[in-house]
C-alpha positions in Angstrom: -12.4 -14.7 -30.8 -13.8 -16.0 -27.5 -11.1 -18.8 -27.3 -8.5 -16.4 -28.1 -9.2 -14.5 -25.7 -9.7 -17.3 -22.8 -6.2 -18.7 -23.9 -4.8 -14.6 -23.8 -6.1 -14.9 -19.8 -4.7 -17.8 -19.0 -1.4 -16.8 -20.1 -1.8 -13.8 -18.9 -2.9 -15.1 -14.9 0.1 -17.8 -16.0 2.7 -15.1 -16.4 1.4 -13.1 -13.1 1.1 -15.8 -10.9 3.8 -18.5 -11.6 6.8 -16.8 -10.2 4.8 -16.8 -6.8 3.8 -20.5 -7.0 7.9 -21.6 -7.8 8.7 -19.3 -4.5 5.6 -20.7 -2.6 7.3 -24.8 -3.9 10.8 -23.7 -3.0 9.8 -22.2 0.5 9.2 -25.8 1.4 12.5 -27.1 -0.7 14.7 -29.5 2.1 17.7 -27.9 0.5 18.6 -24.2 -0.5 18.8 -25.4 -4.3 17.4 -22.9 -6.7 16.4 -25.4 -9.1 16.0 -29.0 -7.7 13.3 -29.6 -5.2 15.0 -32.3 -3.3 12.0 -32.8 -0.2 9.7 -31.3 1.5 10.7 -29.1 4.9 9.9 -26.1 6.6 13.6 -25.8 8.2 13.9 -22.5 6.1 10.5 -20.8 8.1 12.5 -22.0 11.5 15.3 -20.1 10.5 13.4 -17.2 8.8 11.9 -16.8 12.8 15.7 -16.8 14.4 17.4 -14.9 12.2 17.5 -11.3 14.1 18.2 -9.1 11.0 15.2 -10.6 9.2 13.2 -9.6 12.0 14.0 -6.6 13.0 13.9 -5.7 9.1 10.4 -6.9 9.1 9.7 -5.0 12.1 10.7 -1.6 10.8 8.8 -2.7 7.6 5.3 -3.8 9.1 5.3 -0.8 11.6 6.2 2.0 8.9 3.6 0.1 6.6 0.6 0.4 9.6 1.4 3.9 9.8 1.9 5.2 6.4 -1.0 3.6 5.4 -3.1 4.8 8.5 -1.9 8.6 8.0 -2.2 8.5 4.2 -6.2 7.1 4.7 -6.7 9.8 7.3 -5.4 13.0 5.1 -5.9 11.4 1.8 -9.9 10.9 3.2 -10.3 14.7 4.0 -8.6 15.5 1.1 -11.0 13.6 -1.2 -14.0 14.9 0.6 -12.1 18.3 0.4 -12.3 17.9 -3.7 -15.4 16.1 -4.1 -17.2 19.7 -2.9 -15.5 21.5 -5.9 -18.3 19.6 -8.5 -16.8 21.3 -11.1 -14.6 23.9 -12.7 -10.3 24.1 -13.3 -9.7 24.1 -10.0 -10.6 20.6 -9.3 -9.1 19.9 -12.5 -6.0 21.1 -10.9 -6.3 19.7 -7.7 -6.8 16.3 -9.0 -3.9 16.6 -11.7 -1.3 17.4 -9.2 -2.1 14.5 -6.9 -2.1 11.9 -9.6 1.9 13.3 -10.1 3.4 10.9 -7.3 1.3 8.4 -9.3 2.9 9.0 -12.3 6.6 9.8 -11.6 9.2 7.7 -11.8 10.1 6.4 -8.1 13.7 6.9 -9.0 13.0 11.0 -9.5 10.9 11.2 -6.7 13.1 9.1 -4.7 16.0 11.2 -5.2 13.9 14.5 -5.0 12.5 13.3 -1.8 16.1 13.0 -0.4 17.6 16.4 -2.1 14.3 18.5 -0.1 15.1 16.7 3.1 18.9 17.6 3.0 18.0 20.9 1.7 15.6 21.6 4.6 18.0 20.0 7.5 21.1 22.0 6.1 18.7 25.3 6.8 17.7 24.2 10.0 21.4 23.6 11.3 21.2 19.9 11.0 23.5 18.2 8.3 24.2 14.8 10.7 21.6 11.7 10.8 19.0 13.9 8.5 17.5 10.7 6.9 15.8 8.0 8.8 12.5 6.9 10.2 10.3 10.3 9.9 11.9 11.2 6.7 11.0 7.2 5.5 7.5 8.1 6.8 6.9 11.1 5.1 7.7 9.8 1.8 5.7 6.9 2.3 2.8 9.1 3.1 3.5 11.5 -0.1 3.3 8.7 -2.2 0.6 6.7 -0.7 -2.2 9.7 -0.8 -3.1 9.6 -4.2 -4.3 6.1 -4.1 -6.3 6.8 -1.0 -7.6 9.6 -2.6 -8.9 7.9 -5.8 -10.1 5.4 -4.1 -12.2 7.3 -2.2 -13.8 9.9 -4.2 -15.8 7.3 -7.0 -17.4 6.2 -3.6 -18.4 10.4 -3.1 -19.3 10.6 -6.6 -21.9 7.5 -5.9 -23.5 9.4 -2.9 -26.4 12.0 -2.9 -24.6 15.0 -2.7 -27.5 16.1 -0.5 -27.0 13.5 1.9 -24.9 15.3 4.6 -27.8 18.3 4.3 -30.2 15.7 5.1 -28.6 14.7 8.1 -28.3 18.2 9.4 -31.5 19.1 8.8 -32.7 16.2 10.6 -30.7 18.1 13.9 -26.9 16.6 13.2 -24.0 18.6 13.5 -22.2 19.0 10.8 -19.2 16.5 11.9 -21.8 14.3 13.4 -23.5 14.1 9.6 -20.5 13.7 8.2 -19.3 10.7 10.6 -22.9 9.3 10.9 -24.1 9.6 7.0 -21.6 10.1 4.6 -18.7 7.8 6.3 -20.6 4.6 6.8 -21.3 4.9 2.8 -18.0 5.9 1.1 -16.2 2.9 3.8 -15.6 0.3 1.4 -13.4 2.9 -0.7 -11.6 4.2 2.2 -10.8 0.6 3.4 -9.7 -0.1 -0.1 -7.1 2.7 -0.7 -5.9 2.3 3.1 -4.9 -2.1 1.9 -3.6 0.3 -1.1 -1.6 2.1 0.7 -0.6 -0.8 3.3 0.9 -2.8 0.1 3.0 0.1 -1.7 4.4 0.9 1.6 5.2 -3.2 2.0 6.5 -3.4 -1.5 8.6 0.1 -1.9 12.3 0.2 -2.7 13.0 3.0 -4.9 11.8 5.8 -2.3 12.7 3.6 0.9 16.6 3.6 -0.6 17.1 7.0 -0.8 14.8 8.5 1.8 15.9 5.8 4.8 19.3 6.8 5.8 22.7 4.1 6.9 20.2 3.1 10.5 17.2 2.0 9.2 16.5 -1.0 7.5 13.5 -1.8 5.8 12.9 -5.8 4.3 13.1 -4.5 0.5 16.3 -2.8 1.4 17.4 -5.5 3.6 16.9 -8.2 0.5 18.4 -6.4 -2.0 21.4 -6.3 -0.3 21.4 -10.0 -0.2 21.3 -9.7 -4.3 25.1 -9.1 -4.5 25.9 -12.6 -3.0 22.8 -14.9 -2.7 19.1 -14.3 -1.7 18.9 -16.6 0.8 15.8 -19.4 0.6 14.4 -18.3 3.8 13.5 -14.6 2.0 11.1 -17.4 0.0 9.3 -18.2 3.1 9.0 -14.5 4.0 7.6 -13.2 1.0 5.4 -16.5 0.7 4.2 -15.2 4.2 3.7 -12.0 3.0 1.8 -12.7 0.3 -1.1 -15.4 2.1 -1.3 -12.3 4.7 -2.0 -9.5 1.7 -4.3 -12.4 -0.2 -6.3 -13.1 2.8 -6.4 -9.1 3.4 -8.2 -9.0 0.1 -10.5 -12.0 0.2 -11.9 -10.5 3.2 -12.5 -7.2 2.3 -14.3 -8.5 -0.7 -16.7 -10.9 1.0 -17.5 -8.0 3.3 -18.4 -5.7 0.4 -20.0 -8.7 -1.5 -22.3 -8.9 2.0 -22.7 -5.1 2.2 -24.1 -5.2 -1.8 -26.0 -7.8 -0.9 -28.1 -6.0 2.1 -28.3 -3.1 0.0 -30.1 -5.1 -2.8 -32.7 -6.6 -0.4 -33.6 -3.1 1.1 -33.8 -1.9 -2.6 
């Protein structure tokens, strides 16, 4: 059973991780062949950094990733903190069920529901010209980017003594001086994981992004796909093999500083 199951996670890391490593090899491919690697070149990174629509996609994508991400851990934060105070009872139960709905909805409903609410709300206002764009994008990206701050950030409260921002003011803290001085410094790791959460949904979203963007903004997974009717060209290879090193790297060095943190805490115990 043991073998069976080494050989059922090797396939399994095998299936995940191969399509990146034939896009990583054919990042580097001296011609834009899709199935020969005929030498070794990086011509296609050179013209992935002079091609203006490429950048200015990835523009619009990195800056609505940093703030959807940054807005979502900020709200999705106070929200968990919010929850963790109701131990327990239906409301909580509530609470916690509604948030997991983004979650669990298909992007395609909540792409075009997202869209319908925005239209709905601009033809009330007066607007009906230009309604979608870069704050409707943004607020979508925020909706569905909450509940995985959220998660992530209330096992950390759970792990806490729930006495531990008493403590604090009792010891002559304000209550937001407690909070920022006691409790945040603990629950950190899970805020800084949902936040990278939140960073790489916003990165990798389509569904929402193509209904909730509008004709004048562009964002890379939009821009791509609309290369998919013709021919994804080889430099979107050296993009997304960019991409990927920066979210790997992202990772690796959030873990080594929680492995550290662990550590520290296991000396002091």
């Amino acid at each position: 059973m043991k073998t069976l199951s080494k050989i059922y996670n090797v396939l399994i890391f095998i299936l995940l991780y191969a399509p990146m490593v034939v896009m990583l090899i054919f990042s580097f491919n001296s011609s834009d062949s899709l199935g020969t690697m005929q030498g070794f070149s990086f011509q296609w990174y050179g013209k992935l950094f002079s091609d203006s629509g490429t950048k200015e996609a990835f523009k619009n994508t990195a800056i609505l990733a940093v703030l959807s991400s940054l807005i979502a851990t900020v709200f999705g934060t106070i929200a968990a903190v919010g929850i963790d105070k109701y131990r327990k009872g239906w409301f909580r139960s509530a609470v916690i069920s509604v948030t997991n709905i983004p979650m669990m909805n298909p992007e395609i409903v909540t792409g075009v529901s997202m869209m319908l609410l925005f239209v709905f709300g601009a033809t009330l206002l007066g607007n009906q010209n230009d309604v979608l764009g870069f704050p409707t994008l943004l607020i979508a990206h925020v909706t569905f980017n909450l509940p995985y701050v959220i998660l992530s950030v209330l096992p950390k409260l759970r792990q806490i003594d729930p006495h531990l921002q008493e403590a604090a003011e009792d010891l002559g803290c304000t209550p937001f001086r407690a909070f920022f001085h006691a409790v945040l410094p603990t629950i950190f790791p899970g805020i800084m994981t949902g936040m990278l959460m939140a960073f790489t949904m916003s990165l990798d979203d389509f569904v929402i992004s193509y209904f909730t963007a509008g004709p004048k903004f562009n964002t890379l997974p939009i821009y791509i796909y609309s290369m998919t009717k013709k021919r994804v060209r080889p430099d979107m290879y050296a993009l997304s093999t960019i991409i990927f090193a920066v979210i790997l790297l992202l990772l690796l060095a959030v873990n080594l500083v929680q492995m550290r943190d662990d550590k520290k805490k296991a000396k002091n115990k």
